[in-house]
N, C-alpha and C positions, 0 to 999 in steps of 0.2 A: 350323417355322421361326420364329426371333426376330429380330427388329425393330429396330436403337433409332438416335435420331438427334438430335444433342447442338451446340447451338448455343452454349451458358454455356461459353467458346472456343472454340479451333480447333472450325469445322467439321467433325463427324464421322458417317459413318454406317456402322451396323456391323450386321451380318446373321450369324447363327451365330455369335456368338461374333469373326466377323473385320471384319476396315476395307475398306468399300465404296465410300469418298469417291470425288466424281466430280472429274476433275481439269482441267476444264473451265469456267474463272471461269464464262462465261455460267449454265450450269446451276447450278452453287454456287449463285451469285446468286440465284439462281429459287427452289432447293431452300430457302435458308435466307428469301425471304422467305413462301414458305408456311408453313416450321415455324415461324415467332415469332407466324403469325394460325393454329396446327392448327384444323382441325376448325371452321374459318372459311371462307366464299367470297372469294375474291381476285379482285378486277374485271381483267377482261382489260387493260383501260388502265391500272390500276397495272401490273399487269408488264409493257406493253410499256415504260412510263414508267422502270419502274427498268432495266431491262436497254438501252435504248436513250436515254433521256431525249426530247428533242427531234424525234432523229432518228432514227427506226426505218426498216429497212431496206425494200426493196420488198415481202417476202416474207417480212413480220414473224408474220404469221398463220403461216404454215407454219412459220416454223424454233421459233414456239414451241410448236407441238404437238408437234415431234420430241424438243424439252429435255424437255417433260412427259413425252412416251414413255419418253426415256431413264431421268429417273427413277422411272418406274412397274416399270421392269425391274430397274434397281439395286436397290427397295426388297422385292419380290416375287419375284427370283431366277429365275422361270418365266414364261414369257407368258402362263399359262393364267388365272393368277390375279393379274396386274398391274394390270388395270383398277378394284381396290376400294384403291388403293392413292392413288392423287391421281384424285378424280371431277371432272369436268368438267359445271359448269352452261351449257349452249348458252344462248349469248346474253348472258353474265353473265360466270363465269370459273375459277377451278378452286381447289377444297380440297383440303387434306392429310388423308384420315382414316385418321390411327394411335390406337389406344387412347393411351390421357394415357399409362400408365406408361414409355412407349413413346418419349418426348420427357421430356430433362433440364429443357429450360423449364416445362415441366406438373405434373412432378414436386417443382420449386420453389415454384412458383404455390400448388399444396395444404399444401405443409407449410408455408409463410410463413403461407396462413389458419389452417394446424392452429395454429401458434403466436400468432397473433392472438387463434381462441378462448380460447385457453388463459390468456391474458394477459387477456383481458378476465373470466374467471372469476378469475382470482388465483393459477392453478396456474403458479407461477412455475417450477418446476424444469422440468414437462411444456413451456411455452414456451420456455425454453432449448433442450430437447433439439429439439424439433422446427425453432426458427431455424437451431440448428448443424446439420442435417438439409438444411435449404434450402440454406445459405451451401458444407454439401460437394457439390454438384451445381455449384459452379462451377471449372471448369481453369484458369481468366483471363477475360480481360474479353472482353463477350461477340463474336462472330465475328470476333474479333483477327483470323485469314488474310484476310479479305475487304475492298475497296472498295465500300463500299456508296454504293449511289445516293441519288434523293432522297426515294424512299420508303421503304426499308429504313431508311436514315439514323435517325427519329425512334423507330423502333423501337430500335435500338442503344443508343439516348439512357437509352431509356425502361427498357432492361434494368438500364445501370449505376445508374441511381434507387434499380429498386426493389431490387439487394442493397446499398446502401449504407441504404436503408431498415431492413431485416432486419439488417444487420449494426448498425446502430446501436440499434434496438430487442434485439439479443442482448446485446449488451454492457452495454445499462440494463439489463436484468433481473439479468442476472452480479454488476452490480455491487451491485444490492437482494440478490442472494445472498451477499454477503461473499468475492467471489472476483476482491476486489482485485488481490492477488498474484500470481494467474494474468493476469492482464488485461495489466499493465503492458508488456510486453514487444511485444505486440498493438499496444497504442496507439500505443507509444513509433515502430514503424513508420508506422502510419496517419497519424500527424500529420506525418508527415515527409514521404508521399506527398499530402498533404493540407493546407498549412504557413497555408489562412487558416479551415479548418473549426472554428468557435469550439466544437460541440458534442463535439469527438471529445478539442478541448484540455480541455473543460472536465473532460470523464469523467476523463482525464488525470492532471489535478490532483486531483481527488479522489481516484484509485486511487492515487499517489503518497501524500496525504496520510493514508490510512486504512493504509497499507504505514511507516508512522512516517519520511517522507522530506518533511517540510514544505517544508523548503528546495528539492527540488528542484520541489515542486509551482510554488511562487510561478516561480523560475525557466522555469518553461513559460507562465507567462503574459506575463513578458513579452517572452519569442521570440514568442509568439503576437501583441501590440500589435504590436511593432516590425514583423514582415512585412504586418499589417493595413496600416499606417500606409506603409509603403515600396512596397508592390501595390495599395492600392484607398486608399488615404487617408482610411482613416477608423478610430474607435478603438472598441476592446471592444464587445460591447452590453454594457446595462444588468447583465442575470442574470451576464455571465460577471464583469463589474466587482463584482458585489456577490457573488459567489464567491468572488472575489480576496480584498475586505475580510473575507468570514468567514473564511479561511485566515488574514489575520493577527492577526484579533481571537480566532480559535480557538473559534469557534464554528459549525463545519460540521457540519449535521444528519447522524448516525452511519447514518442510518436509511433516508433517500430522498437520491439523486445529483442534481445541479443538474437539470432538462428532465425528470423521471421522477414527478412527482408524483401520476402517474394509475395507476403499478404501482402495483397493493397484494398482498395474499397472500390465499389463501381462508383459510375457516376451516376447519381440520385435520378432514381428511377421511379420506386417506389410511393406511392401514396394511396390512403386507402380506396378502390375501388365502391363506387356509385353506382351500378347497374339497373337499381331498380325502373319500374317503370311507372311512367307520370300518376300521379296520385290523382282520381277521377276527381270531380269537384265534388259530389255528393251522392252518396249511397244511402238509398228509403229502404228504411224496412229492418237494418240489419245492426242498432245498435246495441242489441246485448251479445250479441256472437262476435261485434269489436270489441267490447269491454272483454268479453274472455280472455278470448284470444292476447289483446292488448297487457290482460294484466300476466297472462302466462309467461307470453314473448321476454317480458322485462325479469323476470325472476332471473337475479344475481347468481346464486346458490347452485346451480345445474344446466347442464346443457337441456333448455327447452324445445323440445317439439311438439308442433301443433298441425295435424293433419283434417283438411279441410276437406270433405267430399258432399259432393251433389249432384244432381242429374244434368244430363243435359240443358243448358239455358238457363241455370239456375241463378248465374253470377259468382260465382266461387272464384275465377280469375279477377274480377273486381274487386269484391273483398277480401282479397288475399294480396293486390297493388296497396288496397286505400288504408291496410294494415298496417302494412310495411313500413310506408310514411309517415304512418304516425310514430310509428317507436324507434325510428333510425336515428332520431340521436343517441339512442340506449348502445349502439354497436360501432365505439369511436374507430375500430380498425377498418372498417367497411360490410358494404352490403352487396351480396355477388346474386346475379339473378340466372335462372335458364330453364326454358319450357322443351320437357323432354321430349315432346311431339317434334322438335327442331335440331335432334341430334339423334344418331343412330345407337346411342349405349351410353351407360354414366361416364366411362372412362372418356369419353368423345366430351363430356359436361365436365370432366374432372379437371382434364386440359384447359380448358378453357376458363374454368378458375383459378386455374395457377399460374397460368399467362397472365391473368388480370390481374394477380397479387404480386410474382414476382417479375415480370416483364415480357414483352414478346417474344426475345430469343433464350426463355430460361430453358435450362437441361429438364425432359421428361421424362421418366422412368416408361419403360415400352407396356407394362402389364396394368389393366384395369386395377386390380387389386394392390399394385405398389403407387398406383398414383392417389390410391384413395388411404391409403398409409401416410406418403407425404403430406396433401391437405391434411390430414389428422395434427400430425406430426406440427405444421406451420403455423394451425389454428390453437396447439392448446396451450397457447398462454397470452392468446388476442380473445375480445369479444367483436365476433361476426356472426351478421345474419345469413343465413342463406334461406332462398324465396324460389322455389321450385313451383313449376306449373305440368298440369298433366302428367302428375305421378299414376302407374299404373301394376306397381306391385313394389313390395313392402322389401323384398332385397334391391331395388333402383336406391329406395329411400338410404337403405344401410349403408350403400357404398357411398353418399353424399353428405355423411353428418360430419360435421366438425369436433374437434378436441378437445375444447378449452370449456370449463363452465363456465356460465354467463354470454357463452354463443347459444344463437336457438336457430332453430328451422322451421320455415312455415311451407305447409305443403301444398297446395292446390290439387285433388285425387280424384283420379276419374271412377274409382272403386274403393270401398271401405277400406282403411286399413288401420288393423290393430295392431299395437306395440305396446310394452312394456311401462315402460314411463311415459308415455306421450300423450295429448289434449285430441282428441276424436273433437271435431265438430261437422254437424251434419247440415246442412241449407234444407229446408221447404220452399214451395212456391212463396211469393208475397201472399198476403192479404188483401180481400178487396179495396180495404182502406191502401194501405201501402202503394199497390197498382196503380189507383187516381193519382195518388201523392207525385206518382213518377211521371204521369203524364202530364200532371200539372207543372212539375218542375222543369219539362220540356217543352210541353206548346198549351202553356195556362190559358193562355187567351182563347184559344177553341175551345178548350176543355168546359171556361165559363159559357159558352156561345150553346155549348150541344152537352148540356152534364150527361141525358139520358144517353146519347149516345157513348160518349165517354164512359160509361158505366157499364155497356154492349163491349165494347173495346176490351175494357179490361178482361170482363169476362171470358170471352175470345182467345185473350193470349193466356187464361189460366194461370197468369201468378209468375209468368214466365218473366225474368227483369230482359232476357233476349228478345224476348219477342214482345214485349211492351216498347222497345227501345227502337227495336227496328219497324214499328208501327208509328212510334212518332217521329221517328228522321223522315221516315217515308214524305208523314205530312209536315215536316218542319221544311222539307226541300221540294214540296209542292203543295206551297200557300195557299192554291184558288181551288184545291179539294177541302171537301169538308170531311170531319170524323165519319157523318154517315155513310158519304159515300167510302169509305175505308171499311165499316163493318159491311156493308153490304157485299164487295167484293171476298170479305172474309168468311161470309154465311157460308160459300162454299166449297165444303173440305176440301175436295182437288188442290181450289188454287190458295187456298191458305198459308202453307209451310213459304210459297214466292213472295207474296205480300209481305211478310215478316222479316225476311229478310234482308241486312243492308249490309253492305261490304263484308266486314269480316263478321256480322254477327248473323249468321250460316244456321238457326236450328239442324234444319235436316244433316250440314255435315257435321253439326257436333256428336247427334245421334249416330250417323255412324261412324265416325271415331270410334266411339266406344263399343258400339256393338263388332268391330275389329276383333278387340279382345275376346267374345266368345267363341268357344269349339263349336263342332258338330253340333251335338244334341242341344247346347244352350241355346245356338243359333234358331235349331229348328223349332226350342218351345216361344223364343222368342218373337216371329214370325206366327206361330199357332194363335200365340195371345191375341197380336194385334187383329187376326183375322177372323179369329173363331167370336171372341168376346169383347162389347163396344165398351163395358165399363166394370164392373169388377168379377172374380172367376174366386170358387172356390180349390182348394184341394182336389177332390174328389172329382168333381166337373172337369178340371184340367187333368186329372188323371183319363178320364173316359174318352177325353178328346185326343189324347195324345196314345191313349192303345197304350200306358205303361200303368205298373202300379205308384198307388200312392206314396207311397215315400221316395219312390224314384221321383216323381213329380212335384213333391213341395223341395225337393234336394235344388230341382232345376229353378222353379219359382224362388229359391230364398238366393240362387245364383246372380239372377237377374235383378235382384233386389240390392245387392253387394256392388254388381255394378250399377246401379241406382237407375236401371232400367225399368224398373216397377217397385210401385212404393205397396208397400201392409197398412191396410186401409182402416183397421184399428188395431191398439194395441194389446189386445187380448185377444187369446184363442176363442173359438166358437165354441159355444157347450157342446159336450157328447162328442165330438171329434178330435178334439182338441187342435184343430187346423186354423191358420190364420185364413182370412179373405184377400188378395191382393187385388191393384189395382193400378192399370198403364196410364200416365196423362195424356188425356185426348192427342195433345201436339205431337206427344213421342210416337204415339200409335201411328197416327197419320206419317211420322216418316220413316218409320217401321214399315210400313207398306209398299210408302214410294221406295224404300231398298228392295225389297222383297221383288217389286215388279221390274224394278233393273237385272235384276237374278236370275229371273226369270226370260226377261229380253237377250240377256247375254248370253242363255242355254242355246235357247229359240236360235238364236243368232250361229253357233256351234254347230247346231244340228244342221243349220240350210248349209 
């Protein structure tokens, strides 16, 4: 269940996605002066004071714990779980605890300081984006539906402050950006909703006069005198009068706008981020799943995603590099990489991309969930790729997407994952053809000397581009063995998963990696598989074997399947049962086992 509750106008509170507002001034009342203090105590006597003033009823105590009630139920949908929704200090008085993202006020609050930092570093564009960030979190002025009392009252005050604050710090920075032109239109309202604000004339004038509109600039000054002079009787200040005289002596600084002398610009830091990583020379087997991918990645029109998953060894981390490379000039702002097996949480990934974008010592927001707001926030008006590896559930993904369309995401997934908009693609083993092709492309010259063998080989590594790859370094870094004697060492299952292996291409620890990810009972059918059944298990079978019923058992088999621990051996149900047949790859099996027997070693081990 989602949350959010929006005071930057009309009072709103909305739960799934729908409108929950209570229609009940009293409660309003209530509800909104807790959400402008969240995650603050509100003295009992301020709210009897705002919702009664003077005079609260006999029975002020009780009819405000019912408004509380009520909106503890609004906000939480369930009674079960309503009480962590507004806590109650006995004796004191009651808080709102919503996560910040949770409240449009809170939400503004961080990005006005994101843009602060930003501003006091000199990243002028990054404080723009992040003020216009703040200033879209408001509908109108703040809880426009509501009479507020006398204690809500200064909060209201305090709200229109601080966006006319942010709104005016946006527009100096815009206009140290040379985006005069854009501004004028902006102003030319605000000074009209605003007819004695000498700051908002003066930007005014400036942007008129740097837009080659001299005349009209002078003319806004002195509509600006005349209403000073006619509303408060008094004339220009100093800065705006000696504004005025550099307009007509023509000599207004090109460079800093009247009130702005404390922006400056960093020193050029910025350029777009290259993280990807080396693009392989050649990948067999897998040009229609680049062409997908390749044509998805480039769609202009949307933020694309494209999530890649495959089993262990299958190469997903390769074509998911040799992709990249190919469409990175489609992403002129840059391409940021990071393999989540290499960080402890997205926000650990988040950082690390916005170091790479805005500089080593930029300001971070401390919460997972606001630093995946900023990227958002910085990405949506750049095209960037982002190139994740060992995704391993589908909210990692969420908190890693970018803003902007015409940015995309490719995802490297150690488990299916489905989303809304996004490009699913799945990896198979190679082909027997493909396999030769690999090892041909790696040690051709044995491959010609021993085809039969080479054919043995393939077959051996099952399709595997891991374990084809680490079959040919093997023999590419020792010349005076032949193919045969490689498969013969391989005949036997023992020592197979060793032979395969070269530096980082690990079968057995990819296998488990993954197998990490499952619980208890995944675990235990996973280990059943390998041991009970050398090559495919039915439904029913694997129910018998594991002592549960059958739909407990195709539940766990279609688990193991999601993390592409076991493949569905065709794709239709078996008649009369309607049950698929699955089926483990020999290799996975075999280091399914070799875990299973460290597991084992390590009980063994406990018990002595």
């Amino acid at each position: 269940m989602t949350v959010g509750v929006r005071v930057l106008g009309e009072l709103e509170v909305v739960r799934d996605g729908l409108l929950v507002t209570p229609s009940q001034p009293k409660v309003r009342q209530l509800l909104a002066l807790l959400a402008v203090n969240w995650n603050k105590v509100v003295r009992t006597e301020q709210l009897r004071t705002e919702l009664w003033g003077d005079s609260p009823p006999p029975k002020a105590s009780t009819t405000l714990q019912v408004y509380v009630s009520n909106i503890r139920r609004m906000l939480a949908g369930e009674p079960r779980s309503a009480s962590g929704t507004v806590v109650h200090r006995p004796r004191v008085g009651y808080a709102l605890n919503l996560p910040e993202h949770t409240l449009d006020i809170a939400r503004f609050a961080e990005l006005a300081r994101s843009g602060r930092a930003e501003l006091d570093a000199g990243r002028l564009e990054e404080a723009s984006s992040a003020f216009r960030g703040a200033l879209e979190e408001w509908r109108g002025g703040p809880l426009c539906d509501l009479d507020p009392g006398e204690v809500l009252a200064p909060h209201v005050a305090r709200l229109r402050q601080e966006r006319a604050a942010v709104l005016e710090q946006r527009i100096e920075v815009d206009l140290v950006l040379g985006r005069h032109l854009d501004l004028i239109g902006e102003l030319r309202e605000l000074v009209q909703e605003y007819p004695t604000h000498e700051g908002l004339h003066a930007k005014l004038m400036l942007a008129l006069h740097r837009s080659g509109m001299r005349s009209e600039a002078l003319s806004v000054f002195q509509r600006l005198r005349t209403d000073l002079i006619d509303q408060l009787g008094l004339e220009p200040s100093a800065s705006t009068r000696r504004l005025h005289q550099d307009l007509l002596d023509g000599e207004v600084n090109q460079d800093q706008p009247a009130g702005t002398t404390s922006i400056r610009r960093a020193k050029s830091w910025w350029h777009p981020p290259a993280q990807l990583l080396p693009d392989p020379a050649e990948v067999i087997g897998r040009d229609t799943e680049a062409e997908r991918i390749s044509g998805e990645l480039r769609e202009v029109s949307k933020l694309a995603v494209v999530t890649v998953a495959g089993g262990p060894g299958v190469g997903t981390s390769t074509l998911c590099a040799h992709v990249a490379n190919q469409v990175r000039e489609s992403f002129p702002d840059g391409q940021v990489y990071a393999d989540l097996l290499a960080h402890e949480s997205p926000g650990e990934v988040l950082a690390g991309f916005l170091r790479a974008i805005r500089g080593p010592d930029c300001w971070l927001p401390a919460s997972e969930q606001e630093r995946a707001d900023l990227f958002r926030s910085w990405t949506a008006r750049r095209r960037m790729l982002v190139v994740l590896d060992n995704v391993t559930a589908a909210e990692q993904l969420a908190l890693l997407l970018p803003g902007g369309e015409g940015s995309a995401v490719l995802a490297g997934c150690r488990r299916r994952i489905a989303g809304p908009n996004g490009l699913p693609v799945t990896l198979r083993p190679l082909s027997a053809t493909d396999s030769l092709r690999l090892l041909e492309a790696m040690i051709g010259a044995q491959v010609e000397r021993e085809p039969d063998a080479a054919v043995e080989l393939a077959e051996l590594c099952g399709g595997l581009p891991a374990a084809l790859i680490g079959a040919a370094t093997r023999l590419a870094l020792r010349p005076h063995w032949s193919i045969s004697r490689v498969v013969h060492r391989l005949r036997a299952p023992g020592d197979r998963l060793g032979e395969l292996s070269a530096g980082r291409l690990d079968l057995l620890a990819s296998v488990e990696r993954t197998s990490s990810l499952l619980d208890g009972d995944q675990a235990d059918a996973f280990q059943r598989f390998a041991g009970l059944f050398g090559t495919a298990v039915s439904v029913p079978e694997f129910a018998r074997a594991c002592l549960i019923g059958e739909r407990a058992a195709e539940s766990r088999l279609e688990q193991l399947v999601e993390l592409q621990l076991v493949d569905v051996e065709e794709n239709r149900p078996q008649p009369g049962t309607g049950y698929f047949t699955y089926r483990m790859h020999p290799l996975v099996r075999l280091a399914a086992l070799a875990i299973g027997e460290r597991h084992q070693e390590s009980l063994r081990a406990t018990i002595r």
